[in-house]
N, CA, C and O atoms as a Tinker XYZ file with bonds, in Angstrom:
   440  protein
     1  N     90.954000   99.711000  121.559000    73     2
     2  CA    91.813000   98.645000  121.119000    64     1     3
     3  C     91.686000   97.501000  122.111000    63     2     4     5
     4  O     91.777000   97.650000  123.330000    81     3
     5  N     91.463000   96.315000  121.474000    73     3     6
     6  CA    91.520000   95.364000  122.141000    64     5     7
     7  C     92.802000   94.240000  122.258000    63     6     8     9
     8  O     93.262000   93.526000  121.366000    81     7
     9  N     93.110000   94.323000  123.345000    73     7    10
    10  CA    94.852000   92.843000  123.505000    64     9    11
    11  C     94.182000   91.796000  123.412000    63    10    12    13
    12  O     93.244000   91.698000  124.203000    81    11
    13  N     94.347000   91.000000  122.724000    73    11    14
    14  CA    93.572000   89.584000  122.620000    64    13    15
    15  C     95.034000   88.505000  122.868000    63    14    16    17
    16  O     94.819000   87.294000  122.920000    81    15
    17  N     96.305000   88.956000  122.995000    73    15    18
    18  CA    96.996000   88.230000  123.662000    64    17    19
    19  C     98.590000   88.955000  123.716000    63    18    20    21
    20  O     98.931000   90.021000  123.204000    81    19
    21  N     99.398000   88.017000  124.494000    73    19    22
    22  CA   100.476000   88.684000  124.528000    64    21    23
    23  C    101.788000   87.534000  123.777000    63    22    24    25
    24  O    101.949000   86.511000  124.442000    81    23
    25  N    102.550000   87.637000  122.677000    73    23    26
    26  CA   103.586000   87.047000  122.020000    64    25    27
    27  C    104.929000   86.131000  122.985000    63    26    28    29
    28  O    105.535000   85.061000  122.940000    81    27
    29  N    104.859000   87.440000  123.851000    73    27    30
    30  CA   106.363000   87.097000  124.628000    64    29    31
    31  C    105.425000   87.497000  126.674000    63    30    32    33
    32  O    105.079000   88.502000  127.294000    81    31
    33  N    105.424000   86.277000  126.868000    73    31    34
    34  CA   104.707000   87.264000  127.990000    64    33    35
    35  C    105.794000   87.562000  129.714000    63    34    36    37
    36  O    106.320000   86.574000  130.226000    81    35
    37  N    105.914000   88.538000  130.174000    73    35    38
    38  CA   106.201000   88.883000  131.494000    64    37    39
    39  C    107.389000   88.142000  131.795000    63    38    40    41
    40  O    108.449000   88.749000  131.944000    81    39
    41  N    107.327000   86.855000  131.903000    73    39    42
    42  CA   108.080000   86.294000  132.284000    64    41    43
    43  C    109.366000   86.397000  131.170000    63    42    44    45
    44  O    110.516000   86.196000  131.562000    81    43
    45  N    108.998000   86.813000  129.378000    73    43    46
    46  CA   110.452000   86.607000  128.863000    64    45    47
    47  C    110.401000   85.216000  128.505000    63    46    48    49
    48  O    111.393000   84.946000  127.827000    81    47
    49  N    109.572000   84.117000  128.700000    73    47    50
    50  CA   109.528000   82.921000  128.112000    64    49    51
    51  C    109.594000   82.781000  126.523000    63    50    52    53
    52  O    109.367000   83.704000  125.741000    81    51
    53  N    109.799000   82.011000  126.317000    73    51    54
    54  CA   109.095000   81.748000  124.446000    64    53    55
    55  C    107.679000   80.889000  124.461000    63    54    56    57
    56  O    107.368000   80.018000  125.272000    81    55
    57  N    107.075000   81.274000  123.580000    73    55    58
    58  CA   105.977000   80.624000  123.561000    64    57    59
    59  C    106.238000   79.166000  122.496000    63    58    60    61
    60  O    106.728000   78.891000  121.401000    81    59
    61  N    105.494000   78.450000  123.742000    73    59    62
    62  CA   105.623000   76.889000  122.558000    64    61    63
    63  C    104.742000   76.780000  121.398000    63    62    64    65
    64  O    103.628000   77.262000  121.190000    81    63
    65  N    105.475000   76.057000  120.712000    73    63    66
    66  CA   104.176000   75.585000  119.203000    64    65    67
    67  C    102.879000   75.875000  119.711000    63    66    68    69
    68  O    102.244000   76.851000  119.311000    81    67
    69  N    102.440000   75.066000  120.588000    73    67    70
    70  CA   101.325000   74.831000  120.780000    64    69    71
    71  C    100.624000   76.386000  120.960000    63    70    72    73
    72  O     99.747000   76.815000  120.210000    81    71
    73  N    101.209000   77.138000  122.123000    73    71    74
    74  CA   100.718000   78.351000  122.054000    64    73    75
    75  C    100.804000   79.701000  120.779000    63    74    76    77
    76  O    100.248000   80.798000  120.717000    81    75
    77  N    101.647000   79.083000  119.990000    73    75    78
    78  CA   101.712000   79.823000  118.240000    64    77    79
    79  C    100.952000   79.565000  117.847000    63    78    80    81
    80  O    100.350000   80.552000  117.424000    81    79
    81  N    100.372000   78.515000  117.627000    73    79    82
    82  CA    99.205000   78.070000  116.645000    64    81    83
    83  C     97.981000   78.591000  117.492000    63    82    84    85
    84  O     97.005000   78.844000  116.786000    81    83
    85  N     97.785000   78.836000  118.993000    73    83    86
    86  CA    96.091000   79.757000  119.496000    64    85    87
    87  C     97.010000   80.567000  119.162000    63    86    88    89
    88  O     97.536000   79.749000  118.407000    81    87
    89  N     97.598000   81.369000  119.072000    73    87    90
    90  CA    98.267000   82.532000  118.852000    64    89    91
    91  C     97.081000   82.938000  117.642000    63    90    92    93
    92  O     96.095000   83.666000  117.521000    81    91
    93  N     97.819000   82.030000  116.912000    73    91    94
    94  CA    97.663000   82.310000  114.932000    64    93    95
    95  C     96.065000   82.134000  115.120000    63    94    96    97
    96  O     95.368000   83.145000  115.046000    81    95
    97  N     95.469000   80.875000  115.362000    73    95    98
    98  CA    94.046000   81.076000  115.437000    64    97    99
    99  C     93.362000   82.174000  115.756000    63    98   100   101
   100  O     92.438000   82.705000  115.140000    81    99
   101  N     93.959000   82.533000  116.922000    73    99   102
   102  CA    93.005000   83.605000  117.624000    64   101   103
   103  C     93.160000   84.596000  116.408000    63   102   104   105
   104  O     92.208000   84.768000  115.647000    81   103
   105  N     94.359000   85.248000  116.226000    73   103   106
   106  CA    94.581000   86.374000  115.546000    64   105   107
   107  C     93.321000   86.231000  114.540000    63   106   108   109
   108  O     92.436000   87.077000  114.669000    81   107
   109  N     93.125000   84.984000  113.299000    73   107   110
   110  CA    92.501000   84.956000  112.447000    64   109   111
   111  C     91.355000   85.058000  112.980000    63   110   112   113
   112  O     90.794000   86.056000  112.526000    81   111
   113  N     90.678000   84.471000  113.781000    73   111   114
   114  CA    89.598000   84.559000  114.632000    64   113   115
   115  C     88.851000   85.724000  114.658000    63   114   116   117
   116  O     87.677000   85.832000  114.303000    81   115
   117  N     89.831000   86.901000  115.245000    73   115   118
   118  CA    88.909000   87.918000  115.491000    64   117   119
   119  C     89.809000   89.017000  114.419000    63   118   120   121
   120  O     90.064000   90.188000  114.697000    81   119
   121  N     90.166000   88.366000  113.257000    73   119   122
   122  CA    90.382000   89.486000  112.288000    64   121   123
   123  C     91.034000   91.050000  112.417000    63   122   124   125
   124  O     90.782000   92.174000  111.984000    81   123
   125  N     92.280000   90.233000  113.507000    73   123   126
   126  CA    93.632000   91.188000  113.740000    64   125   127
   127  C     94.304000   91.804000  112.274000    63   126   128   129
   128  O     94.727000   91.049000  111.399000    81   127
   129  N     94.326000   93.265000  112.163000    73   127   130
   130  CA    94.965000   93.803000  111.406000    64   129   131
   131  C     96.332000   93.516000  111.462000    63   130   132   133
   132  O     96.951000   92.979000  110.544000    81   131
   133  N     96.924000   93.954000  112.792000    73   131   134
   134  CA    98.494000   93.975000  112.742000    64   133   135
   135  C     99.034000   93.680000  113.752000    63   134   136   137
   136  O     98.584000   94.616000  114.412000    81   135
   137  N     99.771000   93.029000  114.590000    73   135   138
   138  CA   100.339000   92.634000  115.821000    64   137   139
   139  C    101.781000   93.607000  115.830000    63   138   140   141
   140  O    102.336000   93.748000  114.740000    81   139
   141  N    102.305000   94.181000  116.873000    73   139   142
   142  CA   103.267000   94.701000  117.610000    64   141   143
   143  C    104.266000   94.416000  118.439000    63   142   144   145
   144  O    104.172000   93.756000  119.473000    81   143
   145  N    105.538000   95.069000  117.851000    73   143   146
   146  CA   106.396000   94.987000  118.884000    64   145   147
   147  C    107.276000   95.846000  119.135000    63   146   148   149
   148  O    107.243000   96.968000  118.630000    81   147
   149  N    108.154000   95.470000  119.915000    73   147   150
   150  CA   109.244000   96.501000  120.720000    64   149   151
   151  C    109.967000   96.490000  119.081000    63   150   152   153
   152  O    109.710000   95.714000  118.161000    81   151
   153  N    111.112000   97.835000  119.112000    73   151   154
   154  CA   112.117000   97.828000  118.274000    64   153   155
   155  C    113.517000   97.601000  118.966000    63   154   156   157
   156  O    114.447000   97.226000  118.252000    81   155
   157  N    113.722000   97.807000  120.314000    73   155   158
   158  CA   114.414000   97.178000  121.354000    64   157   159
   159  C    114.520000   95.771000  121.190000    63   158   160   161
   160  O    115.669000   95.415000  121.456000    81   159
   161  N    113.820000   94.877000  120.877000    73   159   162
   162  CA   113.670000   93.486000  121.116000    64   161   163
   163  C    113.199000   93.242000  120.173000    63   162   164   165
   164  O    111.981000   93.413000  120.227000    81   163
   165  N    113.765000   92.693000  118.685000    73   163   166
   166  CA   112.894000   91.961000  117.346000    64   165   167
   167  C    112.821000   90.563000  118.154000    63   166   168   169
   168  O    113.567000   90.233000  119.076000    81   167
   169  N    111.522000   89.650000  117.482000    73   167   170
   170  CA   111.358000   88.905000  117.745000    64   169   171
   171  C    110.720000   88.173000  116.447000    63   170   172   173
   172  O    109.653000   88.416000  115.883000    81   171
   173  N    111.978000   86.932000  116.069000    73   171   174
   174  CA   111.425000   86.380000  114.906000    64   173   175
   175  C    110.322000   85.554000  115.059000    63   174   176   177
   176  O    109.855000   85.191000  113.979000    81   175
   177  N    109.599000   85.025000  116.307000    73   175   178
   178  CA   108.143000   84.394000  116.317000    64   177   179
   179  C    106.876000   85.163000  115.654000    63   178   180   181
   180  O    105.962000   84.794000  114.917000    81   179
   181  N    107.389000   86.914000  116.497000    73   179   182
   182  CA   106.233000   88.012000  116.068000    64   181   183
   183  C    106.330000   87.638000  114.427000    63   182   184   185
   184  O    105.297000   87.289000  113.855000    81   183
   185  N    107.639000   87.725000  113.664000    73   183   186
   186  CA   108.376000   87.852000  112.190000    64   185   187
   187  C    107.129000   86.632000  111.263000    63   186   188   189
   188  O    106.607000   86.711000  110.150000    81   187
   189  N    107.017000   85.365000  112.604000    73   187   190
   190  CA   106.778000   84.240000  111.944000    64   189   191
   191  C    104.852000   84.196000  112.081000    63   190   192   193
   192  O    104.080000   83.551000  111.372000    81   191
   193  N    104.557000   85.031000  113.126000    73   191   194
   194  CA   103.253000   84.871000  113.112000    64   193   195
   195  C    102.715000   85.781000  112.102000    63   194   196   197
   196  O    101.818000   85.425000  111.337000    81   195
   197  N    103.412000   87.329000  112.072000    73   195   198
   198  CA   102.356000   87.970000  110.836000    64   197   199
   199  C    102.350000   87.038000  109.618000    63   198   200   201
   200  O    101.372000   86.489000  109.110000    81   199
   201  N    103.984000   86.950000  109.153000    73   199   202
   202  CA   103.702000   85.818000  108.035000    64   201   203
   203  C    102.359000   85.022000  107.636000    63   202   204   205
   204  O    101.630000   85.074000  106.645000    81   203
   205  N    102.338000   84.215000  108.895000    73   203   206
   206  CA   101.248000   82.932000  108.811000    64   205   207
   207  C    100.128000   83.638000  108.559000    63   206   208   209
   208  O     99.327000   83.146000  107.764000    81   207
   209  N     99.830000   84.945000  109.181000    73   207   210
   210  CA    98.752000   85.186000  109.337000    64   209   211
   211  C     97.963000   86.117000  108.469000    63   210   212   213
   212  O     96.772000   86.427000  108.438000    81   211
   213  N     99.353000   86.571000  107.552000    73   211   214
   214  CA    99.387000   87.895000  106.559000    64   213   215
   215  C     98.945000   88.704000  106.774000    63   214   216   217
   216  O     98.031000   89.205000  106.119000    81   215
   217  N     99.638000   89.319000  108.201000    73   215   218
   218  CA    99.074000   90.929000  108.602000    64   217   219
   219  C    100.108000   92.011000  108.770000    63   218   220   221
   220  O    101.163000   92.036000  108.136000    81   219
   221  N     99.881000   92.560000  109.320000    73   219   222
   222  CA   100.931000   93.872000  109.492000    64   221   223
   223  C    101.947000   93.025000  110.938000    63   222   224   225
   224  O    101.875000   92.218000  111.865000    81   223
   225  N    102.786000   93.912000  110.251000    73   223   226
   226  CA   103.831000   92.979000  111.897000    64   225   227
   227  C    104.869000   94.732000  112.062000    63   226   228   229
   228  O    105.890000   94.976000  111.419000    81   227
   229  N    104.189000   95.704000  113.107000    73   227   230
   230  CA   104.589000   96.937000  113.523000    64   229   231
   231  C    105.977000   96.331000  114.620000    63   230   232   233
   232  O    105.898000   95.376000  115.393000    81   231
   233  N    107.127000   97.170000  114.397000    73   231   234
   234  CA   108.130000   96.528000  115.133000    64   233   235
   235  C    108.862000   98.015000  115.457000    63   234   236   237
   236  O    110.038000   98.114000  115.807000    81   235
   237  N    107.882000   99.224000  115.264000    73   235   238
   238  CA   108.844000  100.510000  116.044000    64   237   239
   239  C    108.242000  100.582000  117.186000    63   238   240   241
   240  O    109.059000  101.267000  117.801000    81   239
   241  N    107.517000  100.399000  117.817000    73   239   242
   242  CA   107.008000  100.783000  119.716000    64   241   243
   243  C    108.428000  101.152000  120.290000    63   242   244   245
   244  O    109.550000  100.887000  119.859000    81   243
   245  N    107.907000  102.036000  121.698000    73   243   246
   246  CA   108.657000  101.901000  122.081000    64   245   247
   247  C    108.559000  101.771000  123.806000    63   246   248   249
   248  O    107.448000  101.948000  124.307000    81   247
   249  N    109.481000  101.527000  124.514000    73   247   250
   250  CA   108.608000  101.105000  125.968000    64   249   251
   251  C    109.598000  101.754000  126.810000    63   250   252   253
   252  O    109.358000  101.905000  128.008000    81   251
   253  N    110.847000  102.209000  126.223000    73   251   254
   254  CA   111.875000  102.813000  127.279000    64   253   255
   255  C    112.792000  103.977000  126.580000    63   254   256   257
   256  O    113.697000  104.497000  127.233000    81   255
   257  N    112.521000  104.370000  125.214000    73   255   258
   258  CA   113.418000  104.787000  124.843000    64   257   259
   259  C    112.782000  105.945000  124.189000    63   258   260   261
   260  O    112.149000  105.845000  123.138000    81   259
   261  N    113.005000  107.284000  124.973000    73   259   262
   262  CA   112.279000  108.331000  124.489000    64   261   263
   263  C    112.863000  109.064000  123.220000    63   262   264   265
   264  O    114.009000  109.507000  123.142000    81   263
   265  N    111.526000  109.146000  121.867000    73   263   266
   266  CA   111.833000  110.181000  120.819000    64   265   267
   267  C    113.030000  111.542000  120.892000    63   266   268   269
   268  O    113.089000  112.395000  121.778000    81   267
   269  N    113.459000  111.484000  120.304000    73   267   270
   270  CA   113.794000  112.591000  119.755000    64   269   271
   271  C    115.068000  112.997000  120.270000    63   270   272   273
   272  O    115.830000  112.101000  120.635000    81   271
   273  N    115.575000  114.665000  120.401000    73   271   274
   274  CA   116.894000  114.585000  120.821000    64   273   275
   275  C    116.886000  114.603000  122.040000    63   274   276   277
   276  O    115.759000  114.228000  122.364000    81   275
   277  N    117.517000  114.832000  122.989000    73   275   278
   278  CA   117.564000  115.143000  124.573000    64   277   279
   279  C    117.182000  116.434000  125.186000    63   278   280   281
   280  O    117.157000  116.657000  126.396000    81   279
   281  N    116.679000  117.844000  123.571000    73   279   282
   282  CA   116.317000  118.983000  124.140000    64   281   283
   283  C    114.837000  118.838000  123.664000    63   282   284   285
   284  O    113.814000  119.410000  124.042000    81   283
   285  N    115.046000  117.933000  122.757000    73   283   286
   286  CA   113.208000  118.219000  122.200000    64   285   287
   287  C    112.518000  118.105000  123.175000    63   286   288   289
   288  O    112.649000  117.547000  124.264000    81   287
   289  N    111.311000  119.029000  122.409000    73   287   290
   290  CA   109.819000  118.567000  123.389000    64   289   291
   291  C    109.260000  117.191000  123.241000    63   290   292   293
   292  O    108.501000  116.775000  124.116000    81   291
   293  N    109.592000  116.375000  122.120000    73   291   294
   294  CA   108.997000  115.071000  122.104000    64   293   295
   295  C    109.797000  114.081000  123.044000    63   294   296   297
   296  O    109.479000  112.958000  123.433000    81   295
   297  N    111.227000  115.029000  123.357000    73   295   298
   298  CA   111.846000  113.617000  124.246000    64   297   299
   299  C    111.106000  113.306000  126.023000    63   298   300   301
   300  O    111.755000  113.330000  127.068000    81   299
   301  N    109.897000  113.086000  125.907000    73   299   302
   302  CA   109.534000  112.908000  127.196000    64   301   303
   303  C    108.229000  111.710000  127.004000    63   302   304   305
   304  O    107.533000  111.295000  126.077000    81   303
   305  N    108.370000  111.473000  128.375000    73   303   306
   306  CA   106.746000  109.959000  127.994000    64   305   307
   307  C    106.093000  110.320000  127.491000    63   306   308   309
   308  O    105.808000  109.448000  126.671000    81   307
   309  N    105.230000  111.533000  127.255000    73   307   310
   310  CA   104.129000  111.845000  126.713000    64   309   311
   311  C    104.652000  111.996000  125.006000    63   310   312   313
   312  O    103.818000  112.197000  124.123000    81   311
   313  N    105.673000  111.907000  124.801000    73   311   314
   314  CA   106.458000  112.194000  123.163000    64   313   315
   315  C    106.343000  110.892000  122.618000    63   314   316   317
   316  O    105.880000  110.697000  121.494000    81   315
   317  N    106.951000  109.538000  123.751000    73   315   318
   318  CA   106.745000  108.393000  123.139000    64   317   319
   319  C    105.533000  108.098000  123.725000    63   318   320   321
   320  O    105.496000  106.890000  123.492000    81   319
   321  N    104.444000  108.361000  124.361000    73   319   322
   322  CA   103.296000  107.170000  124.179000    64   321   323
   323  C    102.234000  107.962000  122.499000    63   322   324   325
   324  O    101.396000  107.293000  121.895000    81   323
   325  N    102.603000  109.405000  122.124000    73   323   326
   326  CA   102.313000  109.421000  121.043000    64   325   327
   327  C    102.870000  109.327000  120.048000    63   326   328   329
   328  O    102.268000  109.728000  119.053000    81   327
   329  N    104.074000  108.834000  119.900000    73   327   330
   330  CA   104.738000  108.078000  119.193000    64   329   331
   331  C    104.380000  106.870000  118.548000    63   330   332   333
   332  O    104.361000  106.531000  117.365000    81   331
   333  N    104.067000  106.230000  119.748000    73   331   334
   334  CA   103.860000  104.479000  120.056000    64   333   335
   335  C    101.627000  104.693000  119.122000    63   334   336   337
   336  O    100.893000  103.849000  118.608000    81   335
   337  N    101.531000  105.474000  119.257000    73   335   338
   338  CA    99.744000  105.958000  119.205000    64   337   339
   339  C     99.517000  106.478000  117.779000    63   338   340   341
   340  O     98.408000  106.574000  117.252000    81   339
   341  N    100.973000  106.880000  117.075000    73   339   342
   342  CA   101.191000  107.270000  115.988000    64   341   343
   343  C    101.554000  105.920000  115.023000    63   342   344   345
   344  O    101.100000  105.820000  113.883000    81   343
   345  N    102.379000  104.961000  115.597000    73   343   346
   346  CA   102.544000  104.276000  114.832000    64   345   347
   347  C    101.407000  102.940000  114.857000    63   346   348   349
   348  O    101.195000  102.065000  114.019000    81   347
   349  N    100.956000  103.136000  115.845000    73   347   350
   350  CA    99.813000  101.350000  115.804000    64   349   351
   351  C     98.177000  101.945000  114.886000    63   350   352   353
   352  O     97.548000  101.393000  113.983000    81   351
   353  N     97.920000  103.334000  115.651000    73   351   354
   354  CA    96.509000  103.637000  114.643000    64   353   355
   355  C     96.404000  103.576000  113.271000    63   354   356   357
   356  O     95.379000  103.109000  112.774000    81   355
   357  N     97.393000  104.015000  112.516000    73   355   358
   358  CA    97.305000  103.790000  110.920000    64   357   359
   359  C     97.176000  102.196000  110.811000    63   358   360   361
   360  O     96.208000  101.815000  110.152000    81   359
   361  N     98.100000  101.094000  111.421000    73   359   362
   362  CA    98.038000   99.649000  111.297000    64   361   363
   363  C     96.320000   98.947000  111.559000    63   362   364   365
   364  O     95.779000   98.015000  110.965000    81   363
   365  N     95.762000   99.883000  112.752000    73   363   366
   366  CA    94.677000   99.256000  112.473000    64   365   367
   367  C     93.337000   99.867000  112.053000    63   366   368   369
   368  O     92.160000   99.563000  112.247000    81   367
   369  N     93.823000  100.612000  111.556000    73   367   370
   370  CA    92.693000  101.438000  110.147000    64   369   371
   371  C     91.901000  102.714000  111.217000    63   370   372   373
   372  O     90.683000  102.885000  111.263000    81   371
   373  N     92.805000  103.414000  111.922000    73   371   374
   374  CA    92.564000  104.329000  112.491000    64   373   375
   375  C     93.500000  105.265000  111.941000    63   374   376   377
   376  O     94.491000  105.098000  111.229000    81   375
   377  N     92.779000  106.645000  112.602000    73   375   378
   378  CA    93.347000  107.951000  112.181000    64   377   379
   379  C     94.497000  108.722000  112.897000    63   378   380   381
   380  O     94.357000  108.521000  114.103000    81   379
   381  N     95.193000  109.238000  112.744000    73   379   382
   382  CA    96.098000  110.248000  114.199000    64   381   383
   383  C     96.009000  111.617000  114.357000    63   382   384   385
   384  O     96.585000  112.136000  115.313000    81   383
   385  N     95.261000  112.413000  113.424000    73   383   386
   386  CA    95.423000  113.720000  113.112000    64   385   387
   387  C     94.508000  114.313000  114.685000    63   386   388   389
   388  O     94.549000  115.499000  115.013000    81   387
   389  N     94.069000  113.712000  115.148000    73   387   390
   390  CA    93.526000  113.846000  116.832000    64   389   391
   391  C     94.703000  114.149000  117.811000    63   390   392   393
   392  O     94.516000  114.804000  118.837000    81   391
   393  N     96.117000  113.569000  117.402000    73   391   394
   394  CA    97.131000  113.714000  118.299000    64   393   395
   395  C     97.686000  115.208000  118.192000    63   394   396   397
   396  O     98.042000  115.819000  119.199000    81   395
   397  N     97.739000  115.770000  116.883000    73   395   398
   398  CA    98.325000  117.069000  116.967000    64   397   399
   399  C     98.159000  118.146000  117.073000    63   398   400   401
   400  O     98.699000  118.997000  116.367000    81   399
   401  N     97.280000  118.388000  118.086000    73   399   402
   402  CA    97.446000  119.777000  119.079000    64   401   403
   403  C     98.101000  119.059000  120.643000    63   402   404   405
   404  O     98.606000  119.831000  121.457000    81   403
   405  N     98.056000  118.088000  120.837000    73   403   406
   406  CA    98.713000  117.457000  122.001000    64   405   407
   407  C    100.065000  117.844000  121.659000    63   406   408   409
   408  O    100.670000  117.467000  120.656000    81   407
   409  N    100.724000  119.024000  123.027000    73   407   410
   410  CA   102.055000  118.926000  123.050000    64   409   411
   411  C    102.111000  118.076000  124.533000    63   410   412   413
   412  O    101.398000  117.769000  125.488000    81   411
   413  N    103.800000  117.895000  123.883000    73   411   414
   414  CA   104.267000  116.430000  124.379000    64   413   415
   415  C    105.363000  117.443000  125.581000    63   414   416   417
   416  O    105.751000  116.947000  126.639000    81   415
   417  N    105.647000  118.581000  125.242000    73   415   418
   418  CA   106.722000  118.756000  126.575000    64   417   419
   419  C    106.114000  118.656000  127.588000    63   418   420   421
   420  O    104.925000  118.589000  127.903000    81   419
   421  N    107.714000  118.646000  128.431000    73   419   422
   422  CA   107.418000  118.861000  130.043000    64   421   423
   423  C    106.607000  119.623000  130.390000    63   422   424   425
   424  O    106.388000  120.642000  129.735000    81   423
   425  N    105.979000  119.344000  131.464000    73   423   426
   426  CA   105.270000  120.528000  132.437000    64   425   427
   427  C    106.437000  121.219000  133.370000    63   426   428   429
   428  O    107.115000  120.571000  134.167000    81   427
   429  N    106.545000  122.393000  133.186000    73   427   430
   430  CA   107.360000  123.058000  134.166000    64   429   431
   431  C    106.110000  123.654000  135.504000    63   430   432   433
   432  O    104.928000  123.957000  135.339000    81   431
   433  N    106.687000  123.654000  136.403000    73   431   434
   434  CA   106.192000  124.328000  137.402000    64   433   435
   435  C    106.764000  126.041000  137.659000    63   434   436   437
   436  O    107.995000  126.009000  137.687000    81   435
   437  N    106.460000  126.878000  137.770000    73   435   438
   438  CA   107.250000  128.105000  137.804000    64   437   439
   439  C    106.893000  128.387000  139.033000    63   438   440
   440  O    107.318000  129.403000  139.581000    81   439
C-alpha cells in the first residue's frame, strides 16, 4: 500500500483549498480506490473529498480503541491492527482471508 498523502496532518491543522484540490488531483492521478479515516474523528473534508473524487471514503480505522470486549482475544493491538487490515483490503481490491489463522491474543509468558 502506498500513502500518497495525509488529509489532516500531525499537526491537527485543516487543510486549505488549495491543498484539497492536490489532494483531489493527486487522488485522481494515481487512481486511489478509497481514502481513510479514524471513526474517533469524522472528518467532513475526508466526507467532501471522496465525493469529488467518487471513491470509497472508509471511516471505521482505528488508532486507539481496541476491538472487542475487555476479555476477548481480539481486544489487544494485534486485534485492532487486523481489524484496521480487515477493513482497508476489501476497499482496495484486496483479499483478507490471509488474516485468519493470525490469532490476535496476548502472549502470556508462563
Amino acid at each position: 500500500m502506498k500513502v500518497i498523502g495525509a488529509i489532516q496532518p500531525s499537526d491537527f491543522a485543516e487543510p486549505s483549498p488549495r491543498e484539497i484540490a492536490g489532494i483531489i488531483d493527486q487522488l485522481k492521478k494515481e487512481n486511489v480506490p478509497a481514502i481513510f479515516g479514524s471513526e474517533v474523528f469524522p472528518s467532513k473534508v475526508e466526507e467532501q473529498i471522496a465525493r469529488e473524487v467518487k471513491i470509497k471514503h472508509i471511516t471505521t480505522l482505528r488508532d486507539d480503541d481496541l476491538p472487542g470486549k475487555l476479555d476477548s482475544k481480539e481486544h489487544t493491538y494485534i486485534g485492532m491492527m487486523l481489524e484496521n487490515m480487515r477493513n482497508m483490503m476489501p476497499a482496495l481490491g484486496g483479499r483478507t482471508d490471509a488474516f485468519t489463522p493470525i490469532d490476535p491474543s496476548n502472549i502470556v509468558e508462563e
